[in-house]
Predicted model as a PDB file, atoms N, CA, C, CB and O in Angstrom, pLDDT in the B-factor column:
MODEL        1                                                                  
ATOM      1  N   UNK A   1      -0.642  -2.062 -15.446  1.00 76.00           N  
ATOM      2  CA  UNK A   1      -1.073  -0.684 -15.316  1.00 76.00           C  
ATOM      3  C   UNK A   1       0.068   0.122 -14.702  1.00 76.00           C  
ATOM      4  CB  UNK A   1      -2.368  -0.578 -14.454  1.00 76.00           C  
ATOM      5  O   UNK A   1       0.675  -0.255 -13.700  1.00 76.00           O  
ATOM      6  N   UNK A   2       0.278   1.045 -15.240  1.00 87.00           N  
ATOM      7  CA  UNK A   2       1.475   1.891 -14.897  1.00 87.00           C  
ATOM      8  C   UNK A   2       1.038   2.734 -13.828  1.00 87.00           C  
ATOM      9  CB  UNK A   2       2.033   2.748 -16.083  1.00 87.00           C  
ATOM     10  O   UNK A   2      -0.179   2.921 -13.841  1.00 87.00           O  
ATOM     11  N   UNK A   3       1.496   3.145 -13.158  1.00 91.00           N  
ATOM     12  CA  UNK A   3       1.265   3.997 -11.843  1.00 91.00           C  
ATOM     13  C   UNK A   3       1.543   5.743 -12.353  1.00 91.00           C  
ATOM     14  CB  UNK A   3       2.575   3.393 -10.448  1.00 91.00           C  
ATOM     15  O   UNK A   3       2.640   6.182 -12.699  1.00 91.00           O  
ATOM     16  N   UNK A   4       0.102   6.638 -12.279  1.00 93.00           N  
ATOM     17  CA  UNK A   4       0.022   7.868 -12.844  1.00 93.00           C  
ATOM     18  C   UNK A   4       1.280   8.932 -12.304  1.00 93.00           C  
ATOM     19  CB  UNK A   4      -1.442   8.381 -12.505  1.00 93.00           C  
ATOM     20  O   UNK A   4       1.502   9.198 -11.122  1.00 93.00           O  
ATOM     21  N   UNK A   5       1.792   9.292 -13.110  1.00 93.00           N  
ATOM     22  CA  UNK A   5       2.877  10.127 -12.735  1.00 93.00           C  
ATOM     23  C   UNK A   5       2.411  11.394 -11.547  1.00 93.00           C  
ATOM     24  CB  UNK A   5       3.444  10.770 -14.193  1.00 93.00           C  
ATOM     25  O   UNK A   5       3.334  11.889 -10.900  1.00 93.00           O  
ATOM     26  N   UNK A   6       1.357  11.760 -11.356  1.00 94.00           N  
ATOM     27  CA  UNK A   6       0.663  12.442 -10.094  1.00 94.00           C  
ATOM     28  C   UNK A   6       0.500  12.000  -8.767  1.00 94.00           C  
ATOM     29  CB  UNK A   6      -0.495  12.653 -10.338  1.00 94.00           C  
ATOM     30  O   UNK A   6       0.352  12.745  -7.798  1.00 94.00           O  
ATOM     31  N   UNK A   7       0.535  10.566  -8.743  1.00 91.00           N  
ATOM     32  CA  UNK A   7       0.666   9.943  -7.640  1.00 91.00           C  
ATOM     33  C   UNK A   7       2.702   9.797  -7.312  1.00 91.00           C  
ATOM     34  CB  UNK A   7      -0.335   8.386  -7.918  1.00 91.00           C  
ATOM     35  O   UNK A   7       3.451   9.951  -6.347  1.00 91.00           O  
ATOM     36  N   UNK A   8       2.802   9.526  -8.364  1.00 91.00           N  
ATOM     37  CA  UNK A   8       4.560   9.880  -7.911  1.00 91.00           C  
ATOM     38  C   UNK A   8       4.921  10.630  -7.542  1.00 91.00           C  
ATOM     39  CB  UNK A   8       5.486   9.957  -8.546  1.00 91.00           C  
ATOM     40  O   UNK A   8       5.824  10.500  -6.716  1.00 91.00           O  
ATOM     41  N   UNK A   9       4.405  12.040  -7.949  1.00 93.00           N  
ATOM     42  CA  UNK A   9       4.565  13.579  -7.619  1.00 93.00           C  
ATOM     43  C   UNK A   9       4.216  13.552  -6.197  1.00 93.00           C  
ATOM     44  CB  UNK A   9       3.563  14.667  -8.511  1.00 93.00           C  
ATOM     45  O   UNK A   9       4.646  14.430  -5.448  1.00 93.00           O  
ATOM     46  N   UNK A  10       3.464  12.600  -5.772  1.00 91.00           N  
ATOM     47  CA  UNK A  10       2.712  13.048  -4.524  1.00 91.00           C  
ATOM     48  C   UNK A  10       3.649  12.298  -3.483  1.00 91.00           C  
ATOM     49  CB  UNK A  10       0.961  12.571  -4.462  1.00 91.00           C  
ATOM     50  O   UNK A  10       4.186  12.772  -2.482  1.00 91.00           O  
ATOM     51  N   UNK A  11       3.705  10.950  -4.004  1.00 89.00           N  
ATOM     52  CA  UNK A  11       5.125   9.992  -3.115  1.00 89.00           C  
ATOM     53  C   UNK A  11       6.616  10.760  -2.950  1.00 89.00           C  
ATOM     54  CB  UNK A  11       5.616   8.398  -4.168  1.00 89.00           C  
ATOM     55  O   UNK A  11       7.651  10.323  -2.448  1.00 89.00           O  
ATOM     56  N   UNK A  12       6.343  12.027  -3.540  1.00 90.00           N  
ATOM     57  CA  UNK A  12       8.047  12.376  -3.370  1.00 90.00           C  
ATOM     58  C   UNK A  12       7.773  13.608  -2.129  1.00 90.00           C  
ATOM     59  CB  UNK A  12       9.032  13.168  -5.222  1.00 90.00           C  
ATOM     60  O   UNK A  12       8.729  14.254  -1.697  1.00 90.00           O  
ATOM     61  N   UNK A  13       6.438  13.823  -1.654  1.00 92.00           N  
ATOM     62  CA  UNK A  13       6.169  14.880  -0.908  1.00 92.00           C  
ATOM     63  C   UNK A  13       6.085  14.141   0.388  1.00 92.00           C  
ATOM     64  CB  UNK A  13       4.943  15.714  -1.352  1.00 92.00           C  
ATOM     65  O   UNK A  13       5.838  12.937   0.333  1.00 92.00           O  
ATOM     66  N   UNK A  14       6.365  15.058   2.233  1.00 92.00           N  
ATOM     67  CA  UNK A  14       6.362  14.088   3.359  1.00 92.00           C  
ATOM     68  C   UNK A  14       4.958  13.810   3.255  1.00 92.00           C  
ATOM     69  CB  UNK A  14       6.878  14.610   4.849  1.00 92.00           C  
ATOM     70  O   UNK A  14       4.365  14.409   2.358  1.00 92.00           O  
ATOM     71  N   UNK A  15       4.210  12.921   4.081  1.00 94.00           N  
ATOM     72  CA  UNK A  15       2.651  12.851   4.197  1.00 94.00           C  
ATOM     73  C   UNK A  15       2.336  11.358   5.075  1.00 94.00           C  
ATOM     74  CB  UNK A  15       1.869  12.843   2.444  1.00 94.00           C  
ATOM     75  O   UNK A  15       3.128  10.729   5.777  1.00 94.00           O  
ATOM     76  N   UNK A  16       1.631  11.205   4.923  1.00 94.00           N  
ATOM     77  CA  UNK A  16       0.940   9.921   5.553  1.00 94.00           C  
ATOM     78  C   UNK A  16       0.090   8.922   3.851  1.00 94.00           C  
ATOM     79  CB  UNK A  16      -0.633  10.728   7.065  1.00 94.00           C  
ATOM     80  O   UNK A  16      -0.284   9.410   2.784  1.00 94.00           O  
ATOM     81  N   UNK A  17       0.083   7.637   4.276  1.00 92.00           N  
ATOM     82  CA  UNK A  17      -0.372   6.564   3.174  1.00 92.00           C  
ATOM     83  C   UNK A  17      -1.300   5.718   4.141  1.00 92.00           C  
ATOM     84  CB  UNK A  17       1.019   5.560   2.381  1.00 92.00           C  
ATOM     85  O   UNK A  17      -0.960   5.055   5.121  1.00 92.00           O  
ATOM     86  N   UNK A  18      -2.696   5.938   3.548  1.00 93.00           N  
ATOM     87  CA  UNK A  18      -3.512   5.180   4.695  1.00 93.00           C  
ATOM     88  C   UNK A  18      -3.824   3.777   3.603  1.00 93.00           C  
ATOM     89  CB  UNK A  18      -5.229   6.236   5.408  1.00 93.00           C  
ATOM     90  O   UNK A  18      -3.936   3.861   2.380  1.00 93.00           O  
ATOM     91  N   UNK A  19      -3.907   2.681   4.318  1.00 92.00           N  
ATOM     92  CA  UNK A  19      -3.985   1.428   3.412  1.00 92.00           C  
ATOM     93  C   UNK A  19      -4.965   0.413   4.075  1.00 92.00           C  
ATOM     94  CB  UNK A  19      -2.479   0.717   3.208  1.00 92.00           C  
ATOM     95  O   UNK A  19      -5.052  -0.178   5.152  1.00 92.00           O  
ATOM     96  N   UNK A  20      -5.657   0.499   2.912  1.00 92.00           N  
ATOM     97  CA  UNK A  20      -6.952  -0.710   2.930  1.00 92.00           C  
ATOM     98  C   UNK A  20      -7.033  -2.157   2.948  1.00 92.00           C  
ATOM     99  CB  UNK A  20      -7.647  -0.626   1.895  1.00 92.00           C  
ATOM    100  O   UNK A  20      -7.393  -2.610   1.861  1.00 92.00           O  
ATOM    101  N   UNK A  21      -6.824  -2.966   3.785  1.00 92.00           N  
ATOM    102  CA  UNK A  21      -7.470  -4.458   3.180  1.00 92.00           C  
ATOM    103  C   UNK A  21      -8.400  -5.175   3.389  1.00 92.00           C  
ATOM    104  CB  UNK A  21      -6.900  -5.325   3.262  1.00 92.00           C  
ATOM    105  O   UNK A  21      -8.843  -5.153   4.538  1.00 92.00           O  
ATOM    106  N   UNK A  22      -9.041  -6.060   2.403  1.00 92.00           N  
ATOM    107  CA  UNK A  22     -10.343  -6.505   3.242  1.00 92.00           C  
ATOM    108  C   UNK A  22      -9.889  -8.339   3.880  1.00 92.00           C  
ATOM    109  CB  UNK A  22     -12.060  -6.474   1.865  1.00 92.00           C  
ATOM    110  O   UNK A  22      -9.297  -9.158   3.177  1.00 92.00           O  
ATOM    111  N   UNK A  23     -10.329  -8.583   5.238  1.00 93.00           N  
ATOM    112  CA  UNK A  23      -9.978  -9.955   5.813  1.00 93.00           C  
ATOM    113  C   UNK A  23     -11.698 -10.743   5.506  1.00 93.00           C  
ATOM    114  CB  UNK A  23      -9.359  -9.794   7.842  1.00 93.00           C  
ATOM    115  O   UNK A  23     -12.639 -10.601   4.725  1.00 93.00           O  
ATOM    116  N   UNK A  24     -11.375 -11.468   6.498  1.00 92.00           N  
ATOM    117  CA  UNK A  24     -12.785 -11.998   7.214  1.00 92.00           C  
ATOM    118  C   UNK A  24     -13.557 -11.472   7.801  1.00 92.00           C  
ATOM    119  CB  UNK A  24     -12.769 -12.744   7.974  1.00 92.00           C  
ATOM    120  O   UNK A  24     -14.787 -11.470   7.840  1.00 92.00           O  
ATOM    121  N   UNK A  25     -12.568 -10.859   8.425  1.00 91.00           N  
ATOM    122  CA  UNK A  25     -13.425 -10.309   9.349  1.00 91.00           C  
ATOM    123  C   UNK A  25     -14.162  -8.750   9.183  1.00 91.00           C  
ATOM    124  CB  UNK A  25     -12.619 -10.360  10.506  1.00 91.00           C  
ATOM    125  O   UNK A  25     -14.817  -8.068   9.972  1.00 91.00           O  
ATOM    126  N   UNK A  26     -13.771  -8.561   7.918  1.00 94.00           N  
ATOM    127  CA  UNK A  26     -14.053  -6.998   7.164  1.00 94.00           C  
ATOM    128  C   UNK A  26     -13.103  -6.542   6.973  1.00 94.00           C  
ATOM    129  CB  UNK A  26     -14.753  -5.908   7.781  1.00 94.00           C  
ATOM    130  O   UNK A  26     -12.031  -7.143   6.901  1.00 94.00           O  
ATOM    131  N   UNK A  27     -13.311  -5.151   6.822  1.00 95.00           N  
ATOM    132  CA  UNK A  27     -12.121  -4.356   6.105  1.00 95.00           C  
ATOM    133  C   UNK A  27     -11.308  -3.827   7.326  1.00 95.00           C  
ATOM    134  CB  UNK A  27     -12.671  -3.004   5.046  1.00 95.00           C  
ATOM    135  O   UNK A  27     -11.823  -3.486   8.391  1.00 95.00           O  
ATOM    136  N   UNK A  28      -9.697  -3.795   6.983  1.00 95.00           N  
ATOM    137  CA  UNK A  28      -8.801  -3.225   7.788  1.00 95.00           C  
ATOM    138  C   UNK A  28      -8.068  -1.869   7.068  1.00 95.00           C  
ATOM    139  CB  UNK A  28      -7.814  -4.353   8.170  1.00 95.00           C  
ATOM    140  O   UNK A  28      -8.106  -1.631   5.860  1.00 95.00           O  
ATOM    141  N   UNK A  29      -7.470  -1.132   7.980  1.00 95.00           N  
ATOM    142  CA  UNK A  29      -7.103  -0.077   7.776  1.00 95.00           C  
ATOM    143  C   UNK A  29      -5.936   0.767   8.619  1.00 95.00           C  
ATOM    144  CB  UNK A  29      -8.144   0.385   7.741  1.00 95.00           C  
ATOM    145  O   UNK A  29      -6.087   1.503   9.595  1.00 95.00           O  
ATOM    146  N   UNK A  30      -4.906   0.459   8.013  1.00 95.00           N  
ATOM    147  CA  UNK A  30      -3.457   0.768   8.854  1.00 95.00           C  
ATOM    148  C   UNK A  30      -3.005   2.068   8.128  1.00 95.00           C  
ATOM    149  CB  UNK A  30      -2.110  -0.594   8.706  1.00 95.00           C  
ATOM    150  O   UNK A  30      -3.832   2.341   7.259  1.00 95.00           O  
ATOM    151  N   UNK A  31      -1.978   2.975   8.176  1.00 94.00           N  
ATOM    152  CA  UNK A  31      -1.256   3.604   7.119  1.00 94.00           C  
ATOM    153  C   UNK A  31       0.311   4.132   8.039  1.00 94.00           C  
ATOM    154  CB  UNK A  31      -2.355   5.029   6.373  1.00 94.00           C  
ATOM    155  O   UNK A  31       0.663   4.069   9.217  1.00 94.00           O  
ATOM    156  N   UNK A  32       0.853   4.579   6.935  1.00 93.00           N  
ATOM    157  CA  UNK A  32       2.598   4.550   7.340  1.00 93.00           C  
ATOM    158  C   UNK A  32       2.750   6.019   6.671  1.00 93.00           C  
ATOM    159  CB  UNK A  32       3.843   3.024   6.436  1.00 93.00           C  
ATOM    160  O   UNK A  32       1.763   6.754   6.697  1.00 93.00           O  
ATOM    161  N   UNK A  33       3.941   6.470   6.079  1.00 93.00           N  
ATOM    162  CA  UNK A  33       4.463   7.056   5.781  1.00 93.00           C  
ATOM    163  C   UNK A  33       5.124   6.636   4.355  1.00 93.00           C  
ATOM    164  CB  UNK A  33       4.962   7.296   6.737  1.00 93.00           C  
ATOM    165  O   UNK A  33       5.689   5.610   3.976  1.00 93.00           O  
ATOM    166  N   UNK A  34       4.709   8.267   3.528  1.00 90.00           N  
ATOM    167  CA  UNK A  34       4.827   7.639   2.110  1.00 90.00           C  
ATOM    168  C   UNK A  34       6.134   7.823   1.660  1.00 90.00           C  
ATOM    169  CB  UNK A  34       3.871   8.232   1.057  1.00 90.00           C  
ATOM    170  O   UNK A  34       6.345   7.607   0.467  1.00 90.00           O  
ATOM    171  N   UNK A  35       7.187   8.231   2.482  1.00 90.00           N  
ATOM    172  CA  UNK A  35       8.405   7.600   2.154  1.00 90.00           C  
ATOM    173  C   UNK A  35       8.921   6.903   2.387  1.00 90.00           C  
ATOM    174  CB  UNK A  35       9.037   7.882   2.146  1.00 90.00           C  
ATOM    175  O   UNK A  35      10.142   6.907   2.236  1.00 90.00           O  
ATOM    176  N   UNK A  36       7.961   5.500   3.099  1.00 92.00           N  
ATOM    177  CA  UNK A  36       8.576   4.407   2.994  1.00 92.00           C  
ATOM    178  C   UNK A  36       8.097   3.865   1.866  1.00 92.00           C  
ATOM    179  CB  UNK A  36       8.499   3.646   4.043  1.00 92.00           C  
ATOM    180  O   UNK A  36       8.454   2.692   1.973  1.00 92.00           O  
ATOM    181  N   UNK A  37       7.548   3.962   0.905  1.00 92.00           N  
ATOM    182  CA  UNK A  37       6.579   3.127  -0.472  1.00 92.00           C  
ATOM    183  C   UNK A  37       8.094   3.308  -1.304  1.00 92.00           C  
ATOM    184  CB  UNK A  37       4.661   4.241  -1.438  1.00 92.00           C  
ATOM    185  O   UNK A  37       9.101   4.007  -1.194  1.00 92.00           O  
ATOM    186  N   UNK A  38       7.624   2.308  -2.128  1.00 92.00           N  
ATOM    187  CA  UNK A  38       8.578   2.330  -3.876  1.00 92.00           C  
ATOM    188  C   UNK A  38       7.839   2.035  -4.295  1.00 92.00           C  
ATOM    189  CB  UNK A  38       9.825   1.517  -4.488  1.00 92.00           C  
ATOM    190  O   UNK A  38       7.029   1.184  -3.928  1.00 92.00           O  
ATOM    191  N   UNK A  39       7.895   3.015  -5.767  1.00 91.00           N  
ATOM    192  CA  UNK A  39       7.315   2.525  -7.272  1.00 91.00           C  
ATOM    193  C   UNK A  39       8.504   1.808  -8.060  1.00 91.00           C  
ATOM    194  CB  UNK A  39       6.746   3.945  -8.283  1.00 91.00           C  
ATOM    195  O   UNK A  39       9.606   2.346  -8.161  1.00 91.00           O  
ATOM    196  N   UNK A  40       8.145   0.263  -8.743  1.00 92.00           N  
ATOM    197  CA  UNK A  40       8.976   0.163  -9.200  1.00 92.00           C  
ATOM    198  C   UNK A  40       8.913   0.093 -10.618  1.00 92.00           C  
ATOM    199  CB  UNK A  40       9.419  -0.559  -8.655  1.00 92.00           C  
ATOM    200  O   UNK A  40       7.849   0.588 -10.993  1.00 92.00           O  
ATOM    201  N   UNK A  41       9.569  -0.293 -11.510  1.00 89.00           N  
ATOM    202  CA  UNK A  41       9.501   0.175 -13.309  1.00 89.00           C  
ATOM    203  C   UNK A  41       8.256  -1.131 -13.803  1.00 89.00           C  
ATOM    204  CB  UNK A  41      11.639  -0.137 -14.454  1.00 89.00           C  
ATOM    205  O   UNK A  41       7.901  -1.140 -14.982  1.00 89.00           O  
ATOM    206  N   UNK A  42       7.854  -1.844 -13.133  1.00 92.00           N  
ATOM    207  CA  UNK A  42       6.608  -2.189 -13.485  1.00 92.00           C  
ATOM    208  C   UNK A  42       5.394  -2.248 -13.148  1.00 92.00           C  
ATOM    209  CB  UNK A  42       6.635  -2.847 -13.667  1.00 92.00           C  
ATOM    210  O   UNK A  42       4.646  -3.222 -13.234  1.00 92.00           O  
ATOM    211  N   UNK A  43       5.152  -1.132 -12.725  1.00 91.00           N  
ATOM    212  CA  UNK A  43       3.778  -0.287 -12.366  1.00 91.00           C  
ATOM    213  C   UNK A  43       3.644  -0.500 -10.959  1.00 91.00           C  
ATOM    214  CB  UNK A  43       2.333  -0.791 -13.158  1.00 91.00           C  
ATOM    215  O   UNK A  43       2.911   0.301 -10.380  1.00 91.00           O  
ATOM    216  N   UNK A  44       4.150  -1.338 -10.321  1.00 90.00           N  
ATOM    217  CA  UNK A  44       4.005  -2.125  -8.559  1.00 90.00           C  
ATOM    218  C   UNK A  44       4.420  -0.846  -7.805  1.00 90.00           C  
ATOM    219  CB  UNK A  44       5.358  -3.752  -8.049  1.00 90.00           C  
ATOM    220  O   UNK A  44       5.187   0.036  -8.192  1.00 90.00           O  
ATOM    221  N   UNK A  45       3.713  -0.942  -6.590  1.00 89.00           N  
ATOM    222  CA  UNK A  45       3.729   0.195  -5.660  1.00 89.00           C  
ATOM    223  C   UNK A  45       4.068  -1.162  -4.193  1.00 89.00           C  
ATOM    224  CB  UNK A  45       1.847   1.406  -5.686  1.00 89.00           C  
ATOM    225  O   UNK A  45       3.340  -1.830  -3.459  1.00 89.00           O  
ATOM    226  N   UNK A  46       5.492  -1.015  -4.372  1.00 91.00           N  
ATOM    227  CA  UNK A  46       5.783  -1.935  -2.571  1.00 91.00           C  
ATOM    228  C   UNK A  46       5.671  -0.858  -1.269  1.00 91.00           C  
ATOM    229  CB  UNK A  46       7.836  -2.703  -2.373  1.00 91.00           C  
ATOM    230  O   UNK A  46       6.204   0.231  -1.055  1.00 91.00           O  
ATOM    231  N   UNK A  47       4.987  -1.457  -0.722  1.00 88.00           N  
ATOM    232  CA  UNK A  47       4.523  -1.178   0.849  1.00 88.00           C  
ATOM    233  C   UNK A  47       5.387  -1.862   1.558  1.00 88.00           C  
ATOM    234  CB  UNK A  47       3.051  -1.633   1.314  1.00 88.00           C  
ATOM    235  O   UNK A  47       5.403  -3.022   1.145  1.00 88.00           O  
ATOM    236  N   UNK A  48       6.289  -1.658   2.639  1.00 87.00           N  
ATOM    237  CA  UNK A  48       6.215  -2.647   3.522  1.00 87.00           C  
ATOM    238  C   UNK A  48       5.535  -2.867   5.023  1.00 87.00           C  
ATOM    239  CB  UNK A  48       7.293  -2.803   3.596  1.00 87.00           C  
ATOM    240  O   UNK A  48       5.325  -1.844   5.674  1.00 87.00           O  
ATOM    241  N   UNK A  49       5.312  -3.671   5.387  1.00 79.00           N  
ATOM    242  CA  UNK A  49       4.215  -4.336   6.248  1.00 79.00           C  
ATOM    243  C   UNK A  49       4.786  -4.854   7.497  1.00 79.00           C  
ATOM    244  CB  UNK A  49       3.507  -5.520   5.511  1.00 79.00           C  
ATOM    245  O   UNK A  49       4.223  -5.779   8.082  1.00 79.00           O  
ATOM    246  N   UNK A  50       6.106  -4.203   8.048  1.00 85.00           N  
ATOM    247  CA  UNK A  50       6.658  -4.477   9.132  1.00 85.00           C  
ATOM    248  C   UNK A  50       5.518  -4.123  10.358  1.00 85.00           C  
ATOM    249  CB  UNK A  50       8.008  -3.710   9.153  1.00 85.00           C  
ATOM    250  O   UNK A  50       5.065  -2.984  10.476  1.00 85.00           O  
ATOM    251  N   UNK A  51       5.168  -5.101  11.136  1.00 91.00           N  
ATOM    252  CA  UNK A  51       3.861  -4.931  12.223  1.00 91.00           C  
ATOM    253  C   UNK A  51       2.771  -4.392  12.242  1.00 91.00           C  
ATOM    254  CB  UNK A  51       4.047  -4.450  13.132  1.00 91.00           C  
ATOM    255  O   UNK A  51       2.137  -3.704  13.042  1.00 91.00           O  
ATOM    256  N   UNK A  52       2.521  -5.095  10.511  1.00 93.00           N  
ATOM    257  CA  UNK A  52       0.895  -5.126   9.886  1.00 93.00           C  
ATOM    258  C   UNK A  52       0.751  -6.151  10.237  1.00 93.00           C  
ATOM    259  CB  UNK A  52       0.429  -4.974   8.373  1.00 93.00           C  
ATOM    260  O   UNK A  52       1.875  -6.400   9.801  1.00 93.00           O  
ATOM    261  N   UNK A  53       0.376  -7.264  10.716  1.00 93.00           N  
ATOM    262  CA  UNK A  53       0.466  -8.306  10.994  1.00 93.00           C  
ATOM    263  C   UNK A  53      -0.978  -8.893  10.385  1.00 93.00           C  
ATOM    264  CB  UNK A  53       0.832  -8.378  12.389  1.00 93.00           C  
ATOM    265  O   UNK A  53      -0.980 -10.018   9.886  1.00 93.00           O  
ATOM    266  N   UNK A  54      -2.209  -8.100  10.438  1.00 93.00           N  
ATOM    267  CA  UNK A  54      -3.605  -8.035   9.669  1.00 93.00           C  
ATOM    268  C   UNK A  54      -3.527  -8.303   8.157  1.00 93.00           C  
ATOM    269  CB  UNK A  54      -4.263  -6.589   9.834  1.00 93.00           C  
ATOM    270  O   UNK A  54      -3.889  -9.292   7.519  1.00 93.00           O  
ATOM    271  N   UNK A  55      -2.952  -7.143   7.753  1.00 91.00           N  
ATOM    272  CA  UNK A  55      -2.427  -6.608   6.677  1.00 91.00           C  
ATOM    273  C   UNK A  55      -2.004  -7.539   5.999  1.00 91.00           C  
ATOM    274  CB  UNK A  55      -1.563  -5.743   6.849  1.00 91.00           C  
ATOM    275  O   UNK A  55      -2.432  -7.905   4.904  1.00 91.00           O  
ATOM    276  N   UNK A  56      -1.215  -7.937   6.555  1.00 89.00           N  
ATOM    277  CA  UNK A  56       0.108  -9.036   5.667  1.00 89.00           C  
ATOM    278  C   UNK A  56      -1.310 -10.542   5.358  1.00 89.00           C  
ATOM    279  CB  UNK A  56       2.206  -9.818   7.398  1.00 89.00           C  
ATOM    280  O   UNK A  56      -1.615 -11.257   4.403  1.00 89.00           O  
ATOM    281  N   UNK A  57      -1.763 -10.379   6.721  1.00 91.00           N  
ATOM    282  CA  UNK A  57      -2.402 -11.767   6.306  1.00 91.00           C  
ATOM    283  C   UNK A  57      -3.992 -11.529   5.350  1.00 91.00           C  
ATOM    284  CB  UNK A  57      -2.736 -12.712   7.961  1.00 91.00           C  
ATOM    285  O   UNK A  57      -4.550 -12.454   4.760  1.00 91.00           O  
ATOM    286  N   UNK A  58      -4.402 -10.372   5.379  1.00 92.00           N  
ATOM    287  CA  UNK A  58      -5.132 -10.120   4.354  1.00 92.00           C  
ATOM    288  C   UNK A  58      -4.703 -10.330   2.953  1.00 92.00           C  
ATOM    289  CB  UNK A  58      -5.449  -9.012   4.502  1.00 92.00           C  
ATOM    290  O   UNK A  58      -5.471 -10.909   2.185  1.00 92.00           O  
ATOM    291  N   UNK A  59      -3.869 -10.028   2.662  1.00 88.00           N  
ATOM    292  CA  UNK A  59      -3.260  -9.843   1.314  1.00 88.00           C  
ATOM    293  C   UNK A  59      -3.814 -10.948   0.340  1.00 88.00           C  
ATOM    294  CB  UNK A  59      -1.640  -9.920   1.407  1.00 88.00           C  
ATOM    295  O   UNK A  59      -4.550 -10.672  -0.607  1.00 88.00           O  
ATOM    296  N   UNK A  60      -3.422 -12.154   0.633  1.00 89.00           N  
ATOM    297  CA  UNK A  60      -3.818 -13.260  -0.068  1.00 89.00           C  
ATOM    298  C   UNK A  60      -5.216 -13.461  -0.405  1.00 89.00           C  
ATOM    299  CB  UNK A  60      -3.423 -14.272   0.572  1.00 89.00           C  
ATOM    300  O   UNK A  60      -5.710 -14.143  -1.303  1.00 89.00           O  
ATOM    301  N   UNK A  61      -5.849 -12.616   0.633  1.00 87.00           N  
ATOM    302  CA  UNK A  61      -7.653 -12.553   0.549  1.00 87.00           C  
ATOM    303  C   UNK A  61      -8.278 -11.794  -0.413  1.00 87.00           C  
ATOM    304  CB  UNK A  61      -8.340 -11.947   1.797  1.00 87.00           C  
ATOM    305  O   UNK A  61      -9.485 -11.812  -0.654  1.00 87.00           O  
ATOM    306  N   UNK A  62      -7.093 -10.851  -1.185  1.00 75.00           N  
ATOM    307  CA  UNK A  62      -7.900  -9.637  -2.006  1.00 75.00           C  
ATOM    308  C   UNK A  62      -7.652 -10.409  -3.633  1.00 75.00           C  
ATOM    309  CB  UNK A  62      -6.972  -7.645  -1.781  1.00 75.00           C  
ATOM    310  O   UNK A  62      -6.470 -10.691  -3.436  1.00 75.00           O  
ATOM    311  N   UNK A  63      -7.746 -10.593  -4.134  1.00 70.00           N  
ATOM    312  CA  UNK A  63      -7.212 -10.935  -5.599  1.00 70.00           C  
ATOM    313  C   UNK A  63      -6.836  -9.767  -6.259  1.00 70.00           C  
ATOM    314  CB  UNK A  63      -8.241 -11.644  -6.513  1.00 70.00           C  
ATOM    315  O   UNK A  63      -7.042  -9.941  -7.460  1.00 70.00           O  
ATOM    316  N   UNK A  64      -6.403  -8.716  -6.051  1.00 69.00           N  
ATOM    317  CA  UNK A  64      -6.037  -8.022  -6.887  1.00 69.00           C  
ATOM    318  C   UNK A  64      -4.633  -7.162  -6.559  1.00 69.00           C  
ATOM    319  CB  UNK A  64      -7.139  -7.339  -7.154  1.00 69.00           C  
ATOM    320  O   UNK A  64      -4.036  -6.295  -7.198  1.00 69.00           O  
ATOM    321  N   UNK A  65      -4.366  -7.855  -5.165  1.00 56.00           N  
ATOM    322  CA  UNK A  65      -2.627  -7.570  -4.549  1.00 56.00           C  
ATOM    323  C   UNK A  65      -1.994  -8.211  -5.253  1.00 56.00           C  
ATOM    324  CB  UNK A  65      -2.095  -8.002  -3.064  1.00 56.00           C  
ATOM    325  O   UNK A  65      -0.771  -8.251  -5.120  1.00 56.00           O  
TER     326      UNK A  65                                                      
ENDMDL                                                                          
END                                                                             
């Protein structure tokens, strides 16, 4: 799935990126700054997760990261 060219429009503006994952223990909810994200040429949207520490370990829990 390619990533909608409106959401790119929106990644090139300053703002905040609030981000969802679900653990064990329920759902978590961190967010950064959306100029730290990349889209890259195959639809992937990288986050990075420097002292998500939740986050990071959710990941494996969602099947669809």
């Amino acid at each position: 799935m390619m990533i909608p060219e409106k959401l790119l429009e929106i990644l090139k503006q300053d703002g905040v990126v609030a981000i969802a994952t679900l653990g064990q223990d329920g759902p978590h909810l961190v967010n950064t700054w959306n100029s730290y994200l990349r889209a890259t040429d195959d639809g992937r949207l990288l986050i990075p997760a420097g002292y998500m520490h939740r986050t990071e370990a959710n990941m494996p829990l969602t099947p669809r990261c």
